[in-house]
C-alpha positions as MATLAB code, in Angstrom:
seq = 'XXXXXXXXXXXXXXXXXXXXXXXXXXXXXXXXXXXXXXXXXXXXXXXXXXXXXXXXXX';
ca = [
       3.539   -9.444   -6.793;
       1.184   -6.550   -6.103;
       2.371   -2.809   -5.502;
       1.085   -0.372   -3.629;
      -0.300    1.890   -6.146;
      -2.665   -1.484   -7.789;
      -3.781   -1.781   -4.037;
      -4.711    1.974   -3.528;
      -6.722    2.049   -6.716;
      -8.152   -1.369   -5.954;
      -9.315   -0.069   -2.266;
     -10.363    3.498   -3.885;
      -7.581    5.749   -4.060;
      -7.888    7.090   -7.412;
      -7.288   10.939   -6.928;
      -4.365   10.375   -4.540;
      -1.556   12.923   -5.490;
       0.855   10.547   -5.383;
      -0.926    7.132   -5.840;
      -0.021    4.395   -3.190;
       0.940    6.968   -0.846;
      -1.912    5.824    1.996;
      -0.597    2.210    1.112;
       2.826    2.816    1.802;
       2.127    5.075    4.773;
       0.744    2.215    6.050;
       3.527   -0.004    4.881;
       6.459    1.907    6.188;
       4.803    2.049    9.878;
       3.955   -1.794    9.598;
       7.667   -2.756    8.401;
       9.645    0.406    9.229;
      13.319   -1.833    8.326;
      12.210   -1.482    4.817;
      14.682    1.290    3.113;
      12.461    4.280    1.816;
      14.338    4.040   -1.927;
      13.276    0.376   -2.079;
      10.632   -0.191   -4.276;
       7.159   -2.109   -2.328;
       6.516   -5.177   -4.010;
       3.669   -7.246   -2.053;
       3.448  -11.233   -1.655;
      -0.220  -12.395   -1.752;
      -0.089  -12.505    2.099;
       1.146   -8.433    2.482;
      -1.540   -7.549   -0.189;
      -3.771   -9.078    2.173;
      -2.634   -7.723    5.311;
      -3.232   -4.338    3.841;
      -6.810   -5.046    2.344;
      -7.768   -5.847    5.548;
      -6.091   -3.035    7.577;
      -6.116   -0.187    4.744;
      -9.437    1.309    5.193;
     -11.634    2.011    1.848;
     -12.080    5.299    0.205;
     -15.020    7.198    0.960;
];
């Protein structure tokens, strides 16, 4: 299981505020049944879904 926050750093989100917040921005709109005070924990296939769709850091 991946979570949002290993994703962000591993796409280059390291000075995020909150870190995994542009993952799970991107999560929420993607599976928006998914209850807000659930923890994200990723499958391999998610983790891909957002490495492809979750642009890189600039």
């Amino acid at each position: 299981m991946t979570t949002p926050r290993e994703l962000a750093a591993e796409l280059g989100y390291t000075s995020e505020s909150r870190p995994g917040k542009v993952v799970r921005d991107y999560l929420r709109a993607k599976y928006p049944g998914h209850a807000d005070y659930e923890r994200w924990e990723l499958d391999e296939a998610q983790a891909e879904d957002v490495r492809a769709n979750v642009p890189r850091a600039s």
